[in-house]
N, CA, C and O atoms as a Tinker XYZ file with bonds, in Angstrom:
   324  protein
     1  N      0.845000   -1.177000    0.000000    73     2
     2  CA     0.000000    0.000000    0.000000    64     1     3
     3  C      0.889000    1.239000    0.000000    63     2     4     5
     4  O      1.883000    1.505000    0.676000    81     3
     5  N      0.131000    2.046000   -1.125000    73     3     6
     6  CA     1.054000    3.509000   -1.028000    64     5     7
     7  C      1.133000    4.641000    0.106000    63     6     8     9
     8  O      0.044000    4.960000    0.582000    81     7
     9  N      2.194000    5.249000    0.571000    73     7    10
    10  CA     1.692000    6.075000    1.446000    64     9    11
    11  C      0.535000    7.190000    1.438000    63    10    12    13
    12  O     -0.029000    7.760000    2.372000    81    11
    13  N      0.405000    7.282000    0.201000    73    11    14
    14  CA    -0.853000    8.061000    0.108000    64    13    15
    15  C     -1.854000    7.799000    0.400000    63    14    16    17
    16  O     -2.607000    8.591000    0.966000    81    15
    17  N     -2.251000    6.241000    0.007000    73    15    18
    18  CA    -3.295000    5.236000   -0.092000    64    17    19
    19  C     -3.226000    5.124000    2.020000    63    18    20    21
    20  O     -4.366000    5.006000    2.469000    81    19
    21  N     -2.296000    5.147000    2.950000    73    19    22
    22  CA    -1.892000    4.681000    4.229000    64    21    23
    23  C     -2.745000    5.878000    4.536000    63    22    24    25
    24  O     -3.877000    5.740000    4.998000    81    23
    25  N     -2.128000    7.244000    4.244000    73    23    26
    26  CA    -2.152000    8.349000    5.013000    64    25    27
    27  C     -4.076000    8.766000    3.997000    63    26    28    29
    28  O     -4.609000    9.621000    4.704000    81    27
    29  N     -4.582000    8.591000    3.349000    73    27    30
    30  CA    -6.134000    8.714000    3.150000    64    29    31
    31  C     -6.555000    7.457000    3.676000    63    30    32    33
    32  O     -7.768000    7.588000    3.839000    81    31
    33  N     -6.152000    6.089000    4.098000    73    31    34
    34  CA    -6.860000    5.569000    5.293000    64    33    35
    35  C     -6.879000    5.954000    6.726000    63    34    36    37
    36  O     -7.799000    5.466000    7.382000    81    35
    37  N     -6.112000    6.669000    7.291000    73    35    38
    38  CA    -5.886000    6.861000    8.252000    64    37    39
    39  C     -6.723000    8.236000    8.009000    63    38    40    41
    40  O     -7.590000    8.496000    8.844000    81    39
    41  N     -6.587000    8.853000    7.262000    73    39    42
    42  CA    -7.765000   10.169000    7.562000    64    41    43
    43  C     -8.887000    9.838000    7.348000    63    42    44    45
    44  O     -9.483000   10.556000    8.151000    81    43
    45  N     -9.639000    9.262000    6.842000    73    43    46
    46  CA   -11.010000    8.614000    6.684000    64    45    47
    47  C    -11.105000    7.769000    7.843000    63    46    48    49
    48  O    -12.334000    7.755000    7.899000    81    47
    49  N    -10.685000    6.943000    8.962000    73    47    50
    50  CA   -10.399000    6.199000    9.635000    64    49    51
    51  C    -10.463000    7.675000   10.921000    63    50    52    53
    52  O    -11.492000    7.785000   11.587000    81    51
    53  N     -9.680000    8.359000   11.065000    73    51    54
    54  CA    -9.492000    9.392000   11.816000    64    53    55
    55  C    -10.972000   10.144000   12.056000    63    54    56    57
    56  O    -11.553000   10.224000   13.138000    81    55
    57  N    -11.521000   10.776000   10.526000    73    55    58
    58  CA   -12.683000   11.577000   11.002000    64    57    59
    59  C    -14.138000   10.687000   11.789000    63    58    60    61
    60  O    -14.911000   11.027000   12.684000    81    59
    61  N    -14.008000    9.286000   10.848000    73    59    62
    62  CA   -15.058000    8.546000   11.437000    64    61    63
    63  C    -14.922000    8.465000   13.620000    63    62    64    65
    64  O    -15.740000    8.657000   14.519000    81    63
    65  N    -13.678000    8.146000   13.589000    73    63    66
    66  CA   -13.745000    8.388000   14.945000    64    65    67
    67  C    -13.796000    9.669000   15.901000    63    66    68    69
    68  O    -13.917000    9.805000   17.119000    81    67
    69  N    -13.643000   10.594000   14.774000    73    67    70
    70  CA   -13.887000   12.314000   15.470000    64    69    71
    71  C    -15.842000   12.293000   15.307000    63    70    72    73
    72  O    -16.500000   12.672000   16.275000    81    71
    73  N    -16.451000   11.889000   14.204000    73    71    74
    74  CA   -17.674000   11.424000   14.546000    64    73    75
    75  C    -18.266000   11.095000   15.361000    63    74    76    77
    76  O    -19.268000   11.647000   15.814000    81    75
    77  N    -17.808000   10.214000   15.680000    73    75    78
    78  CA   -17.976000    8.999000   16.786000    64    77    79
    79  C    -18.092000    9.483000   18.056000    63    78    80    81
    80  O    -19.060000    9.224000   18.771000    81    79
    81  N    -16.788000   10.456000   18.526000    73    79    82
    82  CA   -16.469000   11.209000   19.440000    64    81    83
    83  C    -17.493000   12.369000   19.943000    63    82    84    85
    84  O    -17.750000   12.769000   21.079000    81    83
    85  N    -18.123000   12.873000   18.279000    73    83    86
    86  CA   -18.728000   14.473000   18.855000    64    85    87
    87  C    -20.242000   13.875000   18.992000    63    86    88    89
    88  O    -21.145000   14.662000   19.275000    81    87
    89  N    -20.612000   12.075000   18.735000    73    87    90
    90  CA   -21.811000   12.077000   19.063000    64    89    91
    91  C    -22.142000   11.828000   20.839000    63    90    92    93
    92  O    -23.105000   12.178000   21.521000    81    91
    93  N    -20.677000   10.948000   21.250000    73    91    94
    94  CA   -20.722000   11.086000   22.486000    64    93    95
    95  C    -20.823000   12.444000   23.191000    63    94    96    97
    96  O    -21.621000   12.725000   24.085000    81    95
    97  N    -19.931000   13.209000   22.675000    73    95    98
    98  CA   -20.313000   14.609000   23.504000    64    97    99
    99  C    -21.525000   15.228000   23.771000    63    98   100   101
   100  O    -21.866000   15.819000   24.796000    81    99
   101  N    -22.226000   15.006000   22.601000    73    99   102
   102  CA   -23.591000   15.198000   22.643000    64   101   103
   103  C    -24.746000   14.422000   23.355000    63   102   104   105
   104  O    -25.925000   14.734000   23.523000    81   103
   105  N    -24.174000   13.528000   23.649000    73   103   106
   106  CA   -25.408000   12.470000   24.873000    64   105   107
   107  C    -25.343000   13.370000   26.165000    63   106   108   109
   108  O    -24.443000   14.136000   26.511000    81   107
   109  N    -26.542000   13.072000   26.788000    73   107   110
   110  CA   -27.217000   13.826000   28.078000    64   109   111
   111  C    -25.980000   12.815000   29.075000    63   110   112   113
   112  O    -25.287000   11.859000   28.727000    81   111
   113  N    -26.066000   13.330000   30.037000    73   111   114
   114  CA   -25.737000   12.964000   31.208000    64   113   115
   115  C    -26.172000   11.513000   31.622000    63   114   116   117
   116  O    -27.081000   11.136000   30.884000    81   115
   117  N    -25.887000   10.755000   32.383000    73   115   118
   118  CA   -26.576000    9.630000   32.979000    64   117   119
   119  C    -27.065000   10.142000   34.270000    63   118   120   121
   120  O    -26.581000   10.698000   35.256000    81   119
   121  N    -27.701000    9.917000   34.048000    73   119   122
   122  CA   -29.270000    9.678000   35.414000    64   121   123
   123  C    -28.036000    9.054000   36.514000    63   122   124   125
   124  O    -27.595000    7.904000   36.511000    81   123
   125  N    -27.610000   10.271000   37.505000    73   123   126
   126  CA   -27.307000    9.889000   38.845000    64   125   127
   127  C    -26.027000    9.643000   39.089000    63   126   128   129
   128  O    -25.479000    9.012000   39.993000    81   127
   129  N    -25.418000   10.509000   37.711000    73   127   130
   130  CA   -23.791000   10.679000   37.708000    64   129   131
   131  C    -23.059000   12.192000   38.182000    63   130   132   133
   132  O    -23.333000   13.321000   37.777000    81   131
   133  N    -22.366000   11.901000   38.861000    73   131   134
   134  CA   -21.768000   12.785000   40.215000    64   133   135
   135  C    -21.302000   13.858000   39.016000    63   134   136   137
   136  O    -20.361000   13.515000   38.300000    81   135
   137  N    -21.938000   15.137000   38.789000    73   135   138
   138  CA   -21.446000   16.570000   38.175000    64   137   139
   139  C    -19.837000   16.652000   38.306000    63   138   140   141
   140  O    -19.155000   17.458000   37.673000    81   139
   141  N    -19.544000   16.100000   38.836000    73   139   142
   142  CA   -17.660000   16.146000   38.987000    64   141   143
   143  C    -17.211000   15.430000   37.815000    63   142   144   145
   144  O    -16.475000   15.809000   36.904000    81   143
   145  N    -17.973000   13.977000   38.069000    73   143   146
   146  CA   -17.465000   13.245000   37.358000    64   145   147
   147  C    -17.947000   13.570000   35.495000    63   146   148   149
   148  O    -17.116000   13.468000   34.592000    81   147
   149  N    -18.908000   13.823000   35.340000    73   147   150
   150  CA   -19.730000   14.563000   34.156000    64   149   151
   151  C    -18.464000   15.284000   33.543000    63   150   152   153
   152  O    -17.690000   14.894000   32.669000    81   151
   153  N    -18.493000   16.375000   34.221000    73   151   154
   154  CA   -17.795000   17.531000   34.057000    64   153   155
   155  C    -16.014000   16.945000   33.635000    63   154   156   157
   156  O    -15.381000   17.597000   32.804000    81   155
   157  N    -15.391000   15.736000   34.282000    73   155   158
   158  CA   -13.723000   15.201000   33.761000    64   157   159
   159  C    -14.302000   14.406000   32.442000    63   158   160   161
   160  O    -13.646000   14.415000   31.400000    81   159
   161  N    -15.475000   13.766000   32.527000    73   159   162
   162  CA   -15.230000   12.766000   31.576000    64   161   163
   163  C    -15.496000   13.978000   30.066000    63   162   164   165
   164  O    -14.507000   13.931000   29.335000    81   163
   165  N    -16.385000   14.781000   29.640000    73   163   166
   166  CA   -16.416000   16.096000   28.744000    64   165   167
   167  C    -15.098000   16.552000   28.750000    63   166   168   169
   168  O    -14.761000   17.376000   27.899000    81   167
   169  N    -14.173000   16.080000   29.707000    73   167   170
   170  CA   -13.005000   17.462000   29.301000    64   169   171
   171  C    -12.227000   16.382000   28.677000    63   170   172   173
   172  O    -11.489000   16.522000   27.701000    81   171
   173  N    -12.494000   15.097000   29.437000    73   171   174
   174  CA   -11.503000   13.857000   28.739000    64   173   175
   175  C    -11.717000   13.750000   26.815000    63   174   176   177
   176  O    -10.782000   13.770000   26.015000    81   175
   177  N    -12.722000   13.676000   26.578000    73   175   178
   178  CA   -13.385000   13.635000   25.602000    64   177   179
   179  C    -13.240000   14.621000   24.256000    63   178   180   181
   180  O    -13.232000   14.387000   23.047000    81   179
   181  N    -13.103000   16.111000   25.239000    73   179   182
   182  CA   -12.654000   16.788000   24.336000    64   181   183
   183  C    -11.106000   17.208000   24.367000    63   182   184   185
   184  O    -10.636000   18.106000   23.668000    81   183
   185  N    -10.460000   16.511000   25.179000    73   183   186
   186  CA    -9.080000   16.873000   24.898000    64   185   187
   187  C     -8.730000   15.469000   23.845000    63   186   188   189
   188  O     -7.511000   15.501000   23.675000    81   187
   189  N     -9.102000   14.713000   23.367000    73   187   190
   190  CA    -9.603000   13.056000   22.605000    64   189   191
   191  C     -9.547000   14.158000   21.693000    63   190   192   193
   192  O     -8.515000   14.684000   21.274000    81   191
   193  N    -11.162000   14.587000   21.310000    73   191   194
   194  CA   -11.123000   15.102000   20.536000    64   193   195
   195  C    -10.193000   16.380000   19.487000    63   194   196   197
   196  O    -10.413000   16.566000   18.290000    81   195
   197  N     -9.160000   17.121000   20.325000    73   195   198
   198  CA    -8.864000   18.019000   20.256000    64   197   199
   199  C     -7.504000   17.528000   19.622000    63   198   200   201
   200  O     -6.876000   18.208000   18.810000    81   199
   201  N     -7.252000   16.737000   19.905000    73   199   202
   202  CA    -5.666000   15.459000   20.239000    64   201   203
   203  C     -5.957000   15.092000   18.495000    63   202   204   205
   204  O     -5.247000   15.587000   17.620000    81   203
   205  N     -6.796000   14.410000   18.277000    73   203   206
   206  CA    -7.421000   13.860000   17.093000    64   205   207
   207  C     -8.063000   15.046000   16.137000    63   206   208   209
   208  O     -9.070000   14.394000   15.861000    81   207
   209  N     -8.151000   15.597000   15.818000    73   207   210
   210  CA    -8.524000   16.722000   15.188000    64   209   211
   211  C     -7.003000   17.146000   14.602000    63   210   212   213
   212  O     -6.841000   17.228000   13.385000    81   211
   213  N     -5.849000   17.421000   15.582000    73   211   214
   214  CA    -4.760000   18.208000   15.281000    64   213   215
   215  C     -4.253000   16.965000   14.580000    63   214   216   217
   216  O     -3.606000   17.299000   13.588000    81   215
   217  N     -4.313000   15.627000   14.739000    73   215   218
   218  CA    -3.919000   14.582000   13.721000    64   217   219
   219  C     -4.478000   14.703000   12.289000    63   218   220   221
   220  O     -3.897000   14.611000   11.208000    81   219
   221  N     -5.555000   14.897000   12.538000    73   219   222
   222  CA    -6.264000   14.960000   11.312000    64   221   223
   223  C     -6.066000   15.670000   10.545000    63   222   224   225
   224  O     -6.066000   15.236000    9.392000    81   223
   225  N     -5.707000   17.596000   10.843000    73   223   226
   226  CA    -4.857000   18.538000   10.218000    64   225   227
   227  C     -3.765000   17.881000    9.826000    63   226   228   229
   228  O     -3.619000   17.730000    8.613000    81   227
   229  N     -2.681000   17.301000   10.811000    73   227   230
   230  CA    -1.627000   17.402000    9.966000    64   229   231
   231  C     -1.637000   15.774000    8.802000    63   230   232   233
   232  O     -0.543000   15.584000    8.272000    81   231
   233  N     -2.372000   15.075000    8.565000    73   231   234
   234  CA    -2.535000   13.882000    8.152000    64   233   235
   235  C     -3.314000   14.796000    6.627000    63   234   236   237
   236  O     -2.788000   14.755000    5.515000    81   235
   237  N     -4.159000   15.291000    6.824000    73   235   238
   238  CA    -4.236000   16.344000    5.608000    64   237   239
   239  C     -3.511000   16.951000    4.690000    63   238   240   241
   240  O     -3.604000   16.982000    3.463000    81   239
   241  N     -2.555000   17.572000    5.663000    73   239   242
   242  CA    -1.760000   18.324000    4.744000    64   241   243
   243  C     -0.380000   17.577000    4.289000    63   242   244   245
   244  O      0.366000   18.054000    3.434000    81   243
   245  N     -0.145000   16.390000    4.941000    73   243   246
   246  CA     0.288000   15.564000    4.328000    64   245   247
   247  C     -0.146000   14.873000    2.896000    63   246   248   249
   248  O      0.586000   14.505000    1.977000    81   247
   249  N     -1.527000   14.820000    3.009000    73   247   250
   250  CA    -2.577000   14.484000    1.333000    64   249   251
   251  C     -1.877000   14.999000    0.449000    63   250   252   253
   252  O     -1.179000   14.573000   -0.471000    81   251
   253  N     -2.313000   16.534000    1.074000    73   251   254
   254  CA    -1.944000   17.732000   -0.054000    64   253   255
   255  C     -0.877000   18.282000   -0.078000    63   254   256   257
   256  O     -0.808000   19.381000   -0.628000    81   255
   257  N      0.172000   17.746000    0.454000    73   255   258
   258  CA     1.896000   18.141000   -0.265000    64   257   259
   259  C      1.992000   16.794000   -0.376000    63   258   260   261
   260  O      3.068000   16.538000    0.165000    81   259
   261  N      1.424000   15.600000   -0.821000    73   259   262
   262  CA     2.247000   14.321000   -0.970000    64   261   263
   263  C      2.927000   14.409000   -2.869000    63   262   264   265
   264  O      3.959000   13.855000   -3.250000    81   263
   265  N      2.126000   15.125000   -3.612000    73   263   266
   266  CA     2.309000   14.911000   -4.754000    64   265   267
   267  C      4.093000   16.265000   -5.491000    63   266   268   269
   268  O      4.765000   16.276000   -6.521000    81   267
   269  N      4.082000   17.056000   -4.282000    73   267   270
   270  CA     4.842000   18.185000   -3.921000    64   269   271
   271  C      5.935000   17.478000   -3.875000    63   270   272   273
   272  O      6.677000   17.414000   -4.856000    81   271
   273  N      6.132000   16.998000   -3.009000    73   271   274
   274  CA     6.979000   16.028000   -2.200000    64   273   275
   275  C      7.451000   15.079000   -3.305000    63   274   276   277
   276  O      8.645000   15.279000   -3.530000    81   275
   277  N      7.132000   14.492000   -3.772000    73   275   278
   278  CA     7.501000   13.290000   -4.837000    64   277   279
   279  C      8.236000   13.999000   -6.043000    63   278   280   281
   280  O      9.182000   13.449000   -6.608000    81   279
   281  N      7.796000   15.154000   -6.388000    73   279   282
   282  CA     8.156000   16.081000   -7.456000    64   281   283
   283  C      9.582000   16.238000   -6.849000    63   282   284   285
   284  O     10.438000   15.497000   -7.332000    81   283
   285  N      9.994000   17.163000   -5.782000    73   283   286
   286  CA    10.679000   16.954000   -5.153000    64   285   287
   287  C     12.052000   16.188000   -5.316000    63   286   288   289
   288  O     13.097000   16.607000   -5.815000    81   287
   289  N     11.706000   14.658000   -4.629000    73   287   290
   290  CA    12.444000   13.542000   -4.485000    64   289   291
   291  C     13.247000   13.206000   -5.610000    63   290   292   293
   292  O     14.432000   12.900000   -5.740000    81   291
   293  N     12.146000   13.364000   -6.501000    73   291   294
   294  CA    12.286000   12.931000   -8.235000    64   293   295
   295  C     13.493000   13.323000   -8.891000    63   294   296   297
   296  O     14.485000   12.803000   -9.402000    81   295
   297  N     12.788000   14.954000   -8.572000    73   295   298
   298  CA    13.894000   15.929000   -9.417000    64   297   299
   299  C     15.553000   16.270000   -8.208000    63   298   300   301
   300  O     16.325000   17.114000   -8.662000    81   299
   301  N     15.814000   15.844000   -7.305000    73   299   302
   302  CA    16.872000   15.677000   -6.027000    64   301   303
   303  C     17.528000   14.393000   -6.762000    63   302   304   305
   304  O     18.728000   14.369000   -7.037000    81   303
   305  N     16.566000   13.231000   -7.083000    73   303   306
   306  CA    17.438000   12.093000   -7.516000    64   305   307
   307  C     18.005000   11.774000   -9.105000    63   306   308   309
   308  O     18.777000   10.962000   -9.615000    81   307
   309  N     16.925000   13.209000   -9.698000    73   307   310
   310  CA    17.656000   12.846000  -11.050000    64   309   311
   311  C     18.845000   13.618000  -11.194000    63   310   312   313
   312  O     19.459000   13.286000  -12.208000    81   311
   313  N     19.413000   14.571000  -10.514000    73   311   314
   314  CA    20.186000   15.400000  -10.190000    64   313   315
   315  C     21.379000   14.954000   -9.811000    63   314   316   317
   316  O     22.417000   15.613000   -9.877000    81   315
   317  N     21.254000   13.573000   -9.309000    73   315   318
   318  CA    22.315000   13.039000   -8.271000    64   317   319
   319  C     22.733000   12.004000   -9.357000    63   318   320   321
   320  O     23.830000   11.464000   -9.210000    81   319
   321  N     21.934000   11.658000  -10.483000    73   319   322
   322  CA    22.160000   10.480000  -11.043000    64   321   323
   323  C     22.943000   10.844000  -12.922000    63   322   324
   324  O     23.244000    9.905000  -13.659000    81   323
């Protein structure tokens, strides 16, 4: 598998679980859970989220300089050769 092909699974793979993530954020509370505890598990969640998001930026812009990059390599090795 190409790294391109690695790094657009891993971002498709990435947002589904930032999905995943912002539907939990969005559930109510449980019936008879200590506001303390409410209140760490939301911050846990969104520092998850926040953690994963900044992956996702840079897993992006990896997409979009991968073809940069190869141009690059190309023209460095025909240089050398």
């Amino acid at each position: 598998m190409s790294n391109v092909r690695r790094s657009a699974a891993a971002f498709d793979e990435l947002k589904q679980q930032l999905d995943q993530l912002d539907v939990k954020l969005h559930q109510p509370t449980a019936a008879g859970e200590a506001p303390e505890l409410a209140q760490a598990l939301r911050w846990a969640l969104e520092t998850q989220r926040e953690a994963w998001w900044a992956e996702s930026r840079m897993l992006e812009q990896e997409l979009l300089s991968q073809a940069v990059r190869e141009a690059l390599y190309k023209a460095q090795r025909d240089q050398t050769h």
